[in-house]
Each structure stands twice: as structure tokens, then as C-alpha cells.
OpenMM code with the backbone's topology and positions (N, CA, C; nanometers):
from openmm import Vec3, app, unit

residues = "UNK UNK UNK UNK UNK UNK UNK UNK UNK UNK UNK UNK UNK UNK UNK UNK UNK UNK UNK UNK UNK UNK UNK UNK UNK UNK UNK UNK UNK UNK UNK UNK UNK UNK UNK UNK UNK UNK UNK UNK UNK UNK UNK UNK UNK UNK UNK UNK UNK UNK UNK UNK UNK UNK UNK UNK UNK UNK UNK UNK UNK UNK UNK UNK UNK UNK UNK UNK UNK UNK UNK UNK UNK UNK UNK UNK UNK UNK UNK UNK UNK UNK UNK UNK UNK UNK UNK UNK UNK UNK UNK UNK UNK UNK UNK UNK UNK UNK UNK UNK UNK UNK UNK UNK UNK UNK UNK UNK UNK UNK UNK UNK UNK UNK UNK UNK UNK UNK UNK UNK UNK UNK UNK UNK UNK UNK UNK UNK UNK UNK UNK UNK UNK UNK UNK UNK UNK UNK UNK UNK UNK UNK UNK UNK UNK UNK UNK UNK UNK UNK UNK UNK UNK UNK UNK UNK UNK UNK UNK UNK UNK UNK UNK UNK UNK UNK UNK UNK UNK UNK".split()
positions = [
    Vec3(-2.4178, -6.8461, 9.9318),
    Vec3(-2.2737, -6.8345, 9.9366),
    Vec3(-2.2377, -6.7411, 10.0509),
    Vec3(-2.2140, -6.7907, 10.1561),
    Vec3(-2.1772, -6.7019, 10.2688),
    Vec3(-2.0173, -6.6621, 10.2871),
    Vec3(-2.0578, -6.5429, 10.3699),
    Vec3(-1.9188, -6.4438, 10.3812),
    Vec3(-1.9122, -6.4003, 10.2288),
    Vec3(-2.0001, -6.3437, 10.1545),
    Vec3(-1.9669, -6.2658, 10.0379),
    Vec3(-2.0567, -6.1710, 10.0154),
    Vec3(-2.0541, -6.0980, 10.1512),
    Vec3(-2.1178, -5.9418, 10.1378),
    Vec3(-2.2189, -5.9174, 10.0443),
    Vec3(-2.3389, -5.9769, 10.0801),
    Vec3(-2.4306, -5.9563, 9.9860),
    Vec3(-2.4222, -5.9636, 9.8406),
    Vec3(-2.3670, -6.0692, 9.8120),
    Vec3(-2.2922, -6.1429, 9.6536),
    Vec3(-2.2104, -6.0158, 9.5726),
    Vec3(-2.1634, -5.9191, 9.6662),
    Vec3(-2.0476, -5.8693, 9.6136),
    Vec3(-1.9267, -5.8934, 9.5821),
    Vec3(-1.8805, -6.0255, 9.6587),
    Vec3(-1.7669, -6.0962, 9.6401),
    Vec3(-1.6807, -6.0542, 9.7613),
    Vec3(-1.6427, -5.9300, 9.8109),
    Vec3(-1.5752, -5.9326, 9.9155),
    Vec3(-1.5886, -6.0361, 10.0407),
    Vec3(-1.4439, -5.9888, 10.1035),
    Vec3(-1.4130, -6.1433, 10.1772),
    Vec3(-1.4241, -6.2517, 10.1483),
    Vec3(-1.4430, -6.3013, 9.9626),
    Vec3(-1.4023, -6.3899, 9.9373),
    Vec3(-1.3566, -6.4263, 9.8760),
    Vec3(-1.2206, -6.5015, 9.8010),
    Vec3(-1.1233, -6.5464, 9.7037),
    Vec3(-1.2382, -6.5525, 9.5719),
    Vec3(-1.2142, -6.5080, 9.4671),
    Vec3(-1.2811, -6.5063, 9.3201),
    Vec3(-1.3509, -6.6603, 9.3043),
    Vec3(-1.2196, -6.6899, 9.2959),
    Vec3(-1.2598, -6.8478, 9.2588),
    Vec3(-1.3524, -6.9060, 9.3508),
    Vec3(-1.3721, -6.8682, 9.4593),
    Vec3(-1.4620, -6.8937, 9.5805),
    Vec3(-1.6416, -6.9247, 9.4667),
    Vec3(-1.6625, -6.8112, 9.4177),
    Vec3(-1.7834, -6.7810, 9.3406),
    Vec3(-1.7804, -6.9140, 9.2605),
    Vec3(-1.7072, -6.9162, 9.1173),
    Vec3(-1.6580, -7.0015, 9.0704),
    Vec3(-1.6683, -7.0958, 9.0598),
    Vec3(-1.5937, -7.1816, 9.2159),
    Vec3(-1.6365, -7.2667, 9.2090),
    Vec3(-1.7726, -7.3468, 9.3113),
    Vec3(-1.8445, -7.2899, 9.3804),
    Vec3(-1.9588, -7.2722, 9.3807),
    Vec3(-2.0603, -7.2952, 9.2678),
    Vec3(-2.0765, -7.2249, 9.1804),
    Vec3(-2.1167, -7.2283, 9.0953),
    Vec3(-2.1347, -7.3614, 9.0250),
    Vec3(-1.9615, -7.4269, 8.9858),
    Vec3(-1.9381, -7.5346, 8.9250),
    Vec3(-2.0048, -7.6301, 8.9931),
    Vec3(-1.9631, -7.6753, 9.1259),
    Vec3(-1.9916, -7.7813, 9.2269),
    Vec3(-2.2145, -7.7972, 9.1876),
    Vec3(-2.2979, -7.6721, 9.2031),
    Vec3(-2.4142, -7.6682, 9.2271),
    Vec3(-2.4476, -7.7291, 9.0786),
    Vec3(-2.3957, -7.7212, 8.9531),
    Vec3(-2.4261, -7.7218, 8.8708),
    Vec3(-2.3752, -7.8932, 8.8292),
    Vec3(-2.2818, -7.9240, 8.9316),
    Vec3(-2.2520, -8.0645, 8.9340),
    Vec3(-2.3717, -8.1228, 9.0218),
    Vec3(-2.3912, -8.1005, 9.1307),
    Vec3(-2.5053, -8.1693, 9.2037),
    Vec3(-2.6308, -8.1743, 9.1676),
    Vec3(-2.6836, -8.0268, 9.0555),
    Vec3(-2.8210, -8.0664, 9.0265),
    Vec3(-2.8317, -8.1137, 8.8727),
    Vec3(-2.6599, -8.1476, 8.8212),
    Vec3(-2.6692, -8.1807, 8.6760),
    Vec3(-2.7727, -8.0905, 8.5392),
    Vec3(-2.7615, -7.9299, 8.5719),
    Vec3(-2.8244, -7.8394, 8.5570),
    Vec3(-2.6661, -7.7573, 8.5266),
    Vec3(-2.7394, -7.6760, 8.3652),
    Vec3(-2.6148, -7.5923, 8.3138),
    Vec3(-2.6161, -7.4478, 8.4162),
    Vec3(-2.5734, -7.4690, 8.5223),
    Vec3(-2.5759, -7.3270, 8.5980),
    Vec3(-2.4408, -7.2058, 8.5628),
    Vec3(-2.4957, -7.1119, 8.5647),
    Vec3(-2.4318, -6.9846, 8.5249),
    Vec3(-2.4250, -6.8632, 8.6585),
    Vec3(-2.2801, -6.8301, 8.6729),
    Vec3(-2.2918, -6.7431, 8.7728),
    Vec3(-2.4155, -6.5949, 8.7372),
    Vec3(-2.4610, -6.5430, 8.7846),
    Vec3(-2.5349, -6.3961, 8.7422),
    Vec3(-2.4221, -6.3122, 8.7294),
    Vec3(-2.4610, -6.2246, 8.6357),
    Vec3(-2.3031, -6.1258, 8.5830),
    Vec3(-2.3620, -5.9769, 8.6467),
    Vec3(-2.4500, -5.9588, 8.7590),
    Vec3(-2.4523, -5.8547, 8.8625),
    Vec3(-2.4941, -5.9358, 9.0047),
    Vec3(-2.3570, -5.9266, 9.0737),
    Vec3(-2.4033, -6.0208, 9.1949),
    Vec3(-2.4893, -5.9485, 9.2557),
    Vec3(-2.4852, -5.8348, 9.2921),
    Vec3(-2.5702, -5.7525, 9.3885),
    Vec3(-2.6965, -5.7159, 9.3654),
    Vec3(-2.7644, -5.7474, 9.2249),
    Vec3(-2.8612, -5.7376, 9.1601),
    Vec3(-2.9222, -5.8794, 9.1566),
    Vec3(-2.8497, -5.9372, 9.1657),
    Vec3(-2.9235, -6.1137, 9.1728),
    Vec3(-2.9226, -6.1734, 9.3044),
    Vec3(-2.8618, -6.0989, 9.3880),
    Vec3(-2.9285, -6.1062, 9.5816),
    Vec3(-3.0183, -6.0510, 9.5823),
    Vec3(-3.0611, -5.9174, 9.5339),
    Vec3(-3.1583, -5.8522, 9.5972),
    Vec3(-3.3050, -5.8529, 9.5357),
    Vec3(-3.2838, -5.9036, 9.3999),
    Vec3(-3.4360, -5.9009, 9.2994),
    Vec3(-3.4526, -6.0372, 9.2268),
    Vec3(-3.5714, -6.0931, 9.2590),
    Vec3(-3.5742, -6.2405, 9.2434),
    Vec3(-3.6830, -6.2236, 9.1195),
    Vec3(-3.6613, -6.1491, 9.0393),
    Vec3(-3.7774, -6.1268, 8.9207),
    Vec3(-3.7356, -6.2574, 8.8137),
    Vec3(-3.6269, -6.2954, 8.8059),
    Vec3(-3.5651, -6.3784, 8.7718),
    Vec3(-3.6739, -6.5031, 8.7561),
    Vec3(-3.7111, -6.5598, 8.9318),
    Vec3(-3.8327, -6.6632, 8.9486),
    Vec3(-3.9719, -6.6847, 8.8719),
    Vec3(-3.9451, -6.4771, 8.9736),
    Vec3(-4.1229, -6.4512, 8.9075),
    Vec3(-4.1211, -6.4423, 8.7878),
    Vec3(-4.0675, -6.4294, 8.6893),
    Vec3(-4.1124, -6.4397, 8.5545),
    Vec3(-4.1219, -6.5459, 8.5089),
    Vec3(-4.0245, -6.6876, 8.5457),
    Vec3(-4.0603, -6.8141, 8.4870),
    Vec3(-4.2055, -6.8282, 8.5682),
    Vec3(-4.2411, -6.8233, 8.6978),
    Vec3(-4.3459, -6.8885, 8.7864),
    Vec3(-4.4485, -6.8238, 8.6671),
    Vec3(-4.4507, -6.6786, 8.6256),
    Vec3(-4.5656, -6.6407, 8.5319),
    Vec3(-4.6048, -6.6886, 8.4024),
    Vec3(-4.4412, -6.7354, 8.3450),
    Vec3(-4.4538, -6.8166, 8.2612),
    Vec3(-4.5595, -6.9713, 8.2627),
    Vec3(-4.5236, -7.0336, 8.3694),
    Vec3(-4.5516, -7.1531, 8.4018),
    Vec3(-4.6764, -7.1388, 8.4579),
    Vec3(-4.7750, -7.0379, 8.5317),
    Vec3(-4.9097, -7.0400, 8.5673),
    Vec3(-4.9962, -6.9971, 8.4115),
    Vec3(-4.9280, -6.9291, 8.3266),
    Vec3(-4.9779, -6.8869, 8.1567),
    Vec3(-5.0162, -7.0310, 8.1303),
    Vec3(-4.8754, -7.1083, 8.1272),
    Vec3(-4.9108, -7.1893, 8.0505),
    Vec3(-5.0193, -7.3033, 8.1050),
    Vec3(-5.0419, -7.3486, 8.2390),
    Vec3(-5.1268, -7.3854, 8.3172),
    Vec3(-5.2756, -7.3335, 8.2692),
    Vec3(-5.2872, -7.2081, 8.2823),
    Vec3(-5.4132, -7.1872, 8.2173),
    Vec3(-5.4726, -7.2065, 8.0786),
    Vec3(-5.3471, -7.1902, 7.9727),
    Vec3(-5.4265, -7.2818, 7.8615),
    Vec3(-5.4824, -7.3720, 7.8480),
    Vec3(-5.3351, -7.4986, 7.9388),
    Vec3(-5.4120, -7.6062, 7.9155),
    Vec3(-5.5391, -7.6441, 7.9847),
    Vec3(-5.5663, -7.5886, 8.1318),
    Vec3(-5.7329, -7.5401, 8.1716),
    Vec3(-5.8265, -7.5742, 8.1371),
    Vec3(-5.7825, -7.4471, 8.0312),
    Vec3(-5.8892, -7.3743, 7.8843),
    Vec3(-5.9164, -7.5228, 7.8063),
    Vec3(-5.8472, -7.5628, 7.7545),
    Vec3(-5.8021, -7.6730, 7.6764),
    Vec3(-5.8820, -7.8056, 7.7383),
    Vec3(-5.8804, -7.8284, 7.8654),
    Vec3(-5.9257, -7.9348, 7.9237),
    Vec3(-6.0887, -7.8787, 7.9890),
    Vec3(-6.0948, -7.7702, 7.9738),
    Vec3(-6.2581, -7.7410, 8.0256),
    Vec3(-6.3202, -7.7438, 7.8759),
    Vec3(-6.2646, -7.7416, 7.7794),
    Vec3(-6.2647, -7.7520, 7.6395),
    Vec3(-6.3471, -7.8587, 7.6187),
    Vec3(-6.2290, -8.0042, 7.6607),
    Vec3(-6.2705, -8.1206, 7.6139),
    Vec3(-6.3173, -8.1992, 7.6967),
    Vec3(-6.3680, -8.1264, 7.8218),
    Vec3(-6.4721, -8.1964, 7.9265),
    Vec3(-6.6074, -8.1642, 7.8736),
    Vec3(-6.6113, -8.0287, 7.8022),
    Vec3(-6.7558, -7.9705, 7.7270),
    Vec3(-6.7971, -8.0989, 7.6395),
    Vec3(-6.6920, -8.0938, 7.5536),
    Vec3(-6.7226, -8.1625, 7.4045),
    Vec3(-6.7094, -8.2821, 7.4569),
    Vec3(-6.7067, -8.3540, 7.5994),
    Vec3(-6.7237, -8.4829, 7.6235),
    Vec3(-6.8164, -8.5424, 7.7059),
    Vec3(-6.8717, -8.4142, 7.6929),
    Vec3(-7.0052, -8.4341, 7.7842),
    Vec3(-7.0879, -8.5204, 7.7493),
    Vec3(-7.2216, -8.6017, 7.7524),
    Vec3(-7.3038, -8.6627, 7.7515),
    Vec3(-7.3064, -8.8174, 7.8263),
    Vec3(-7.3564, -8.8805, 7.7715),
    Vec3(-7.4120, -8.9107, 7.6680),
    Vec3(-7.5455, -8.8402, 7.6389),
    Vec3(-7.6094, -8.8470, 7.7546),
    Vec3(-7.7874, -8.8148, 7.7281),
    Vec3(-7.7959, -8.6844, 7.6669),
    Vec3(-7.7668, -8.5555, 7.7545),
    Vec3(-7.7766, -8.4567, 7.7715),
    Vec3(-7.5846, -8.3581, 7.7510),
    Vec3(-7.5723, -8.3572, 7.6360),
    Vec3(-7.4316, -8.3021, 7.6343),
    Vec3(-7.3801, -8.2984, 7.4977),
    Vec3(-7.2861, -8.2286, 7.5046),
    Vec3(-7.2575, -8.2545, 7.3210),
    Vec3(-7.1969, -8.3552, 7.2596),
    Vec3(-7.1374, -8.4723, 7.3816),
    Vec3(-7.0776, -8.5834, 7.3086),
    Vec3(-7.0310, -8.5924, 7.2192),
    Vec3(-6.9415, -8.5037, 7.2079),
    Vec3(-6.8807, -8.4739, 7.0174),
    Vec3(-6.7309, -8.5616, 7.0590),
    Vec3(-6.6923, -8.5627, 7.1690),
    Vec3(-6.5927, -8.6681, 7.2402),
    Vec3(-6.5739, -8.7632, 7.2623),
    Vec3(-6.5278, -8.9075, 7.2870),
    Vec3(-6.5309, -8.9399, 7.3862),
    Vec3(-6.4192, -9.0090, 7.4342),
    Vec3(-6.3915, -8.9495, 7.5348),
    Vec3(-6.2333, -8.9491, 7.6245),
    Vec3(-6.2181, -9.1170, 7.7172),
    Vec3(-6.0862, -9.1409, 7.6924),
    Vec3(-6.0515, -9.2719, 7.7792),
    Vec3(-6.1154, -9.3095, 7.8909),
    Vec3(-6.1422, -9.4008, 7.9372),
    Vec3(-6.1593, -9.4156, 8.1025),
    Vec3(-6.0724, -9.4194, 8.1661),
    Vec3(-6.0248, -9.3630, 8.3014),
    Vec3(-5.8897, -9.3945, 8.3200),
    Vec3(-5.9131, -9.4009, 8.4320),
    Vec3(-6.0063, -9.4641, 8.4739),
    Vec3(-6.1159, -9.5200, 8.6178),
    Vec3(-6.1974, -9.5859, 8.5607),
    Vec3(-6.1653, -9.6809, 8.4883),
    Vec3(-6.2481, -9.8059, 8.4450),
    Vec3(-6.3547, -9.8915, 8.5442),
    Vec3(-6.4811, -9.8888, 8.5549),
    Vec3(-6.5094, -9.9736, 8.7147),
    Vec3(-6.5589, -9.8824, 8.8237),
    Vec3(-6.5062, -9.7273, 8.8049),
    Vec3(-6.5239, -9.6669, 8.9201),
    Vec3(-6.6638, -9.6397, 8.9265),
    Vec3(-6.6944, -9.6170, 9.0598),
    Vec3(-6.8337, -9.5478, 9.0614),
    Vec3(-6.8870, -9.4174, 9.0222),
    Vec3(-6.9743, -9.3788, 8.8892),
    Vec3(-6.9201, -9.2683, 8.9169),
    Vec3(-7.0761, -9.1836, 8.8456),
    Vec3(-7.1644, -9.0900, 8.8618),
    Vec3(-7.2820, -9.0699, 8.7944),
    Vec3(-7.2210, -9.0328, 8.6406),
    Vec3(-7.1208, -9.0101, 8.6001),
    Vec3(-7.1075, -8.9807, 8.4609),
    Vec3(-7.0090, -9.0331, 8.4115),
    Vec3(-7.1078, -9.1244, 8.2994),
    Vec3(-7.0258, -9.2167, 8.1833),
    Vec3(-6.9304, -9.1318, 8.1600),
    Vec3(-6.8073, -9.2140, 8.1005),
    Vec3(-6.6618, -9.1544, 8.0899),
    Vec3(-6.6014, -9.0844, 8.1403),
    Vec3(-6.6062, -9.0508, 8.2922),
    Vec3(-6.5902, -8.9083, 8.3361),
    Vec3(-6.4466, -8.8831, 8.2969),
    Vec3(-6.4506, -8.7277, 8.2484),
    Vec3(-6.2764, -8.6897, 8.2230),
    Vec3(-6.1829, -8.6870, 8.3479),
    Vec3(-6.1415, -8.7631, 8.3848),
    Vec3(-6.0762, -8.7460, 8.4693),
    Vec3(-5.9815, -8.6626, 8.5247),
    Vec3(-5.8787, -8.7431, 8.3779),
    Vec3(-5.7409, -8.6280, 8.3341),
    Vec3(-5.8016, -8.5147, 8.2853),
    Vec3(-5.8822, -8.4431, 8.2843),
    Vec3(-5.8854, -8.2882, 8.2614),
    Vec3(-5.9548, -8.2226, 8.4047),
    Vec3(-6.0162, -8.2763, 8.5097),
    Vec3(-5.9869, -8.2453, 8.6127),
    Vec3(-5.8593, -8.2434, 8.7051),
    Vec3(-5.7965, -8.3177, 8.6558),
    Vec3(-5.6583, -8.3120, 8.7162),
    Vec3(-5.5423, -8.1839, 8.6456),
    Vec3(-5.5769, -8.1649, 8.5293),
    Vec3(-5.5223, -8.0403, 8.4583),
    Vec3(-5.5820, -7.9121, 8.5052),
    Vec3(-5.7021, -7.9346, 8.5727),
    Vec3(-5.7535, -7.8133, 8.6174),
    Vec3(-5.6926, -7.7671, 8.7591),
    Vec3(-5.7027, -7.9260, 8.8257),
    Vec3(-5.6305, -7.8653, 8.9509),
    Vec3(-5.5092, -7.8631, 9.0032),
    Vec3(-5.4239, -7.8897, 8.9083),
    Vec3(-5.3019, -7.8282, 8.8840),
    Vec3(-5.2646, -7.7154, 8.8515),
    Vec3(-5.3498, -7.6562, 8.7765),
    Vec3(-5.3287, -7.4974, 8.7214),
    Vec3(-5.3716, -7.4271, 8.8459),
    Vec3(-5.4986, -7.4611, 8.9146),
    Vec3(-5.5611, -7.4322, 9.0711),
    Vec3(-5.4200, -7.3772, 9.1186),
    Vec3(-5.3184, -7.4644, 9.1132),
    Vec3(-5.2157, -7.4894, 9.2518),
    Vec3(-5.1126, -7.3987, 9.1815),
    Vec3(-5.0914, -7.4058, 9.0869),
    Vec3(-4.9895, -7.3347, 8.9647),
    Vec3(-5.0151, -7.1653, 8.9837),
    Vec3(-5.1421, -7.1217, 8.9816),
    Vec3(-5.1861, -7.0184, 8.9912),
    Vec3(-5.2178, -6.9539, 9.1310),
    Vec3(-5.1913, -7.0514, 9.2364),
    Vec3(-5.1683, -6.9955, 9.3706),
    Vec3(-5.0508, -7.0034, 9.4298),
    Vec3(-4.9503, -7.0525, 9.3560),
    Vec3(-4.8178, -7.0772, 9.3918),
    Vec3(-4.7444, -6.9092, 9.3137),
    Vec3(-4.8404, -6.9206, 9.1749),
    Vec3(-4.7949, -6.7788, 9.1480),
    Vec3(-4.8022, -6.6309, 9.2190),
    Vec3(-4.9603, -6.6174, 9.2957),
    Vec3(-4.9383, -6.5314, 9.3156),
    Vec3(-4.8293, -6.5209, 9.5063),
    Vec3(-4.8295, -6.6602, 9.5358),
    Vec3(-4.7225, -6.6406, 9.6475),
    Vec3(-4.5847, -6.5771, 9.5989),
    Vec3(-4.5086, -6.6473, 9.4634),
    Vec3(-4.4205, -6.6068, 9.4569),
    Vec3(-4.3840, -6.4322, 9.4181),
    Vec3(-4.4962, -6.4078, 9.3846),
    Vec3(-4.5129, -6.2775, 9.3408),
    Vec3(-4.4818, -6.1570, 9.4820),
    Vec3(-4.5597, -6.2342, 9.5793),
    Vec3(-4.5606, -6.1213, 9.7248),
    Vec3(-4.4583, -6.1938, 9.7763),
    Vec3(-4.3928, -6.2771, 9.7673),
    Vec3(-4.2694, -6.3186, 9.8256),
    Vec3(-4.1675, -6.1945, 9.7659),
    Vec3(-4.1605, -6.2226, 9.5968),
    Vec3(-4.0798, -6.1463, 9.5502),
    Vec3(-4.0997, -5.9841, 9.5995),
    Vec3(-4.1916, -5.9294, 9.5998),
    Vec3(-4.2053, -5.7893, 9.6108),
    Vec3(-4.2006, -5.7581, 9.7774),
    Vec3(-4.1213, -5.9223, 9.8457),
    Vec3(-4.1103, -5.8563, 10.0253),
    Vec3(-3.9768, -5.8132, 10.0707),
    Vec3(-3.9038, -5.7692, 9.9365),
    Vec3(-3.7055, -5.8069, 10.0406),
    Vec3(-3.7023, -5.6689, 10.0179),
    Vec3(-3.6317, -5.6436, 10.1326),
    Vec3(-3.5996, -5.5411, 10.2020),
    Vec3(-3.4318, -5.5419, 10.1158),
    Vec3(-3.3907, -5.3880, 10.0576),
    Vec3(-3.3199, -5.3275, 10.0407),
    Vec3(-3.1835, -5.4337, 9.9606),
    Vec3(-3.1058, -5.4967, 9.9990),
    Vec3(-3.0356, -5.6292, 9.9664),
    Vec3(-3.0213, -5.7639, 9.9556),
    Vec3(-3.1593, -5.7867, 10.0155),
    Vec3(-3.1865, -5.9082, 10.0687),
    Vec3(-3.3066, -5.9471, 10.0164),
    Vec3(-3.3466, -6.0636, 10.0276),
    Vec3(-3.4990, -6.0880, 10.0445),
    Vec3(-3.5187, -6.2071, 10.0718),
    Vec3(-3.5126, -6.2343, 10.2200),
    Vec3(-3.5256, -6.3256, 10.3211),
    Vec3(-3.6778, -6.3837, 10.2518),
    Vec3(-3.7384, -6.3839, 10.1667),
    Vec3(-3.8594, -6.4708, 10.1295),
    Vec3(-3.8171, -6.5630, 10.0229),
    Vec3(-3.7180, -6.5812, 10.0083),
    Vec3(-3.6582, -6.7060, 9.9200),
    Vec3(-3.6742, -6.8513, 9.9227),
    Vec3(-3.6946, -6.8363, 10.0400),
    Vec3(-3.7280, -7.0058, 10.0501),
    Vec3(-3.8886, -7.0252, 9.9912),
    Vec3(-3.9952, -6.9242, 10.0770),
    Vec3(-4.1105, -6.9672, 10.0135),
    Vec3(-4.1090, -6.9621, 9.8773),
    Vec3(-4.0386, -6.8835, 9.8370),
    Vec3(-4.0589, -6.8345, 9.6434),
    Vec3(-3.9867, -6.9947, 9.5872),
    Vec3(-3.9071, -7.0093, 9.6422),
    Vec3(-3.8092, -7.1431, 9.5235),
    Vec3(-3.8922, -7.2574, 9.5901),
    Vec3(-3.9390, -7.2600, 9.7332),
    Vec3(-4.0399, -7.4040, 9.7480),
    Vec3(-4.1672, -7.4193, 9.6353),
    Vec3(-4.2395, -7.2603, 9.6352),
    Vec3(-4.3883, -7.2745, 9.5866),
    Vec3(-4.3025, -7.2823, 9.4181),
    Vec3(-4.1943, -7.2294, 9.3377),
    Vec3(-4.1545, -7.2271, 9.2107),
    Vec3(-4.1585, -7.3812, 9.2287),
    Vec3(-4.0902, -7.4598, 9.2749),
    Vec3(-4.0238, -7.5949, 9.2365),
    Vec3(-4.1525, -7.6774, 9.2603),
    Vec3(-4.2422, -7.6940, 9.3741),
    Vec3(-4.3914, -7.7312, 9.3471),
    Vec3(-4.4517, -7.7518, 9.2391),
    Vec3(-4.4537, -7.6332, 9.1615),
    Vec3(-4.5418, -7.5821, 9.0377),
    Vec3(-4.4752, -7.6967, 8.9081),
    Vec3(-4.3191, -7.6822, 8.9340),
    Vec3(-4.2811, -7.7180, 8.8236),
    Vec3(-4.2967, -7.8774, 8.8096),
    Vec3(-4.2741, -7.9464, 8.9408),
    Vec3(-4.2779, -8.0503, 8.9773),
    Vec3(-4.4426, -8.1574, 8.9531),
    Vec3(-4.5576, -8.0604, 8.9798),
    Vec3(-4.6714, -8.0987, 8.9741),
    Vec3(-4.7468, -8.0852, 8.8755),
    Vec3(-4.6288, -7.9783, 8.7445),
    Vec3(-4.7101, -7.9871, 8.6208),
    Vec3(-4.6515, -8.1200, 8.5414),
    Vec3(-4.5941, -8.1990, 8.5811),
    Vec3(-4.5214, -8.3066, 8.5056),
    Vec3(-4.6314, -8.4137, 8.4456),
    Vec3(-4.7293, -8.4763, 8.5828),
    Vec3(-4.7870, -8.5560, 8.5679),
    Vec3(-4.9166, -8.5496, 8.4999),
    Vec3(-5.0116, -8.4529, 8.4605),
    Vec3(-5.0889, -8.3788, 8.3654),
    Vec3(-5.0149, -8.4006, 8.2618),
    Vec3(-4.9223, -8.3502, 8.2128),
    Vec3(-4.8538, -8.3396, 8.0666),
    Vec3(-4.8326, -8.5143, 8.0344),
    Vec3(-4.7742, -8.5698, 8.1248),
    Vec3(-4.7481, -8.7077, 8.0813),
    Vec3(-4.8785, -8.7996, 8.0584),
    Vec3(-4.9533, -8.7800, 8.1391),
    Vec3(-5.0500, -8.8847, 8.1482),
    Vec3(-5.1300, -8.8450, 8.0316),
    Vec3(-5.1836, -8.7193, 8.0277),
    Vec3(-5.2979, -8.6680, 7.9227),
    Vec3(-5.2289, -8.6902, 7.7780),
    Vec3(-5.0922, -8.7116, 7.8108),
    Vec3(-5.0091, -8.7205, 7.6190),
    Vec3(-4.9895, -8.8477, 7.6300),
    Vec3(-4.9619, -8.9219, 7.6977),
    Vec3(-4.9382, -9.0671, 7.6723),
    Vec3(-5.1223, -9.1364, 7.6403),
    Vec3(-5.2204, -9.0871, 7.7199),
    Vec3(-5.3731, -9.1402, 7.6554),
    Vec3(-5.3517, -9.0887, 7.4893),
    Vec3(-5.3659, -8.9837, 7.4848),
    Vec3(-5.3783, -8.8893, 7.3252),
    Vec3(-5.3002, -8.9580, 7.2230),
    Vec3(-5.1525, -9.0104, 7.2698),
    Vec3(-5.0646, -9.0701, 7.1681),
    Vec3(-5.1164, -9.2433, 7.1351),
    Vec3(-5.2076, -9.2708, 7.2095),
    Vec3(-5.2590, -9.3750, 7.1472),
    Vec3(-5.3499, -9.3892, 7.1464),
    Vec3(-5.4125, -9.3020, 7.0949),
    Vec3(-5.5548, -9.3014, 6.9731),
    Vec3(-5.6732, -9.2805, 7.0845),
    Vec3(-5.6932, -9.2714, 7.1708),
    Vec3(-5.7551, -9.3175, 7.2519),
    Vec3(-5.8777, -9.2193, 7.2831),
    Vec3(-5.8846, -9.0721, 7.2040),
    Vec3(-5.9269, -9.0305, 7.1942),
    Vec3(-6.0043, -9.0058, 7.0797),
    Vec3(-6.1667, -9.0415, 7.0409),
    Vec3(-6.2679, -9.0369, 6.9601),
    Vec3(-6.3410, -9.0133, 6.9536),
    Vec3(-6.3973, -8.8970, 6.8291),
    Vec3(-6.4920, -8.8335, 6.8191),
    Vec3(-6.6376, -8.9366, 6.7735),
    Vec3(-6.7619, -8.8263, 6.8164),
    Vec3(-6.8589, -8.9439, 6.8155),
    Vec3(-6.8832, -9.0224, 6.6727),
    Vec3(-6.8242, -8.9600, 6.5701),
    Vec3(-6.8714, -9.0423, 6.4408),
    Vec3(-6.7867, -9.1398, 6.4533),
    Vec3(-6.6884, -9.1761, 6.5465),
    Vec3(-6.5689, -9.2841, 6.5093),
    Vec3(-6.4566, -9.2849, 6.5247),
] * unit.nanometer
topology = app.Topology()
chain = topology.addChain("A")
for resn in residues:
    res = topology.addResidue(resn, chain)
    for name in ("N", "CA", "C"):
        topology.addAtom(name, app.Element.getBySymbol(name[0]), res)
């Protein structure tokens, strides 16, 4: 919002803010809310970093979760085969029966989740006094993260929601 003195509002009509606000919240069809300290929400973007920390947390469970059920899907020969997970490379070439696919792909998403975090982190801790001209990298690497955890969640729940996952007795 330019010409408003470091989101103090001077030099600009109230409603200026306002409707700003309204219009952004029309274009990204997103319930947007003005911040109720402008000068505190120019200058400290902790705001980001705490969802981005949120969102690399939760990245690492599911990780955890998918290095989980790559263990327990190990074998056949040599592994605990207590699993055994979809093909979702049917045909492919590959040295290991069933390979999990989708839980390598959950892994390297969290990879990217967890390096996007700590950018936004030294982004956040670079603005100088009112400002913090590192905004763009922080809301590119935030919106990345959020964007690239979509397809992990969908794909790995749409296999799971139809059965498709079975343990070795059956």
C-alpha cells in the first residue's frame, strides 16, 4: 500500500486502507483482515514465520510417518513386509518390488518444506528498523511450501481411502 508511511496511514484517506484490504480479499477470495498495528505488521513478519514453522512441523511427521511405512514395506526377501503399499509405477523398472513411491515423495517435500523454512526464518530476521525489504523471498519460499504440500496429502489419501493398503496377513 504505497504513500502510507510505513503502514501508518498518513498521507492517506482511511478508507484508502479499507478498501485495499476489501479489493485483495476480493481477488484472492481469502477472508483478509486489515492488521490492527499497522506499523508492527510492516516491520515484523513473524506472522509468516510461524505458519512456515507450523507447516515444516507438520512436514516432518508425515516424513516420520512415511519412513515409517517404507520400513514396514520393505521386502519381500529381506525386510519386514508387514506392508504392502500400492504400485503407483506399475511396469516401472525398478530393483524393488512395490517400491513406495508416494512416501518418497512425502519425504521430499518435507526436504523442500524444511529449506524453505529455514529461508523464511533469515529472511524474517533481515529488515532493517521499519521495513523488511526480504518479503518477497519469505511469501515466494511460504507460498511454495504451501503449494507443494498439496500433492503428497492428496495422492497418499486418495491410495489409503481405497483400501489399497495391506498388511501381509491380508
Amino acid at each position: 500500500m504505497g504513500a502510507t508511511a510505513v503502514g501508518t496511514g498518513l498521507n492517506a484517506d482511511p478508507a484508502y486502507i479499507e478498501k485495499v484490504v476489501l479489493y485483495l480479499g476480493g481477488i484472492s477470495k481469502w477472508p483478509i483482515k486489515g492488521a490492527e498495528h499497522l506499523v508492527d505488521a510492516t516491520q515484523n513478519t513473524d506472522g509468516y514465520t510461524e505458519v512456515s514453522a507450523m507447516l515444516k512441523v507438520c512436514m516432518m511427521n508425515l516424513s516420520k510417518i512415511a519412513n515409517d511405512l517404507r520400513m514396514m514395506a520393505s521386502g519381500p526377501r529381506c525386510g519386514l513386509g508387514e506392508l504392502q503399499l500400492p504400485a503407483r509405477q506399475p511396469g516401472a523398472a525398478s530393483c524393488r518390488e512395490g517400491e513406495p513411491v508416494m512416501a518418497e515423495v512425502v519425504n521430499q517435500v518435507a526436504f523442500q518444506v524444511i529449506g524453505n523454512d529455514n529461508t523464511i526464518c533469515l529472511a524474517s530476521e533481515a529488515g532493517q528498523f521499519e521495513l523488511n525489504v526480504m518479503e518477497p523471498v519469505l511469501v515466494f519460499n511460504l507460498l511454495q511450501s504451501i503449494s507443494i504440500m498439496k500433492t503428497p496429502s492428496s495422492c497418499s489419501g486418495n491410495s489409503a481411502s481405497r483400501g489399497s493398503w495391506r498388511t501381509r496377513s491380508g
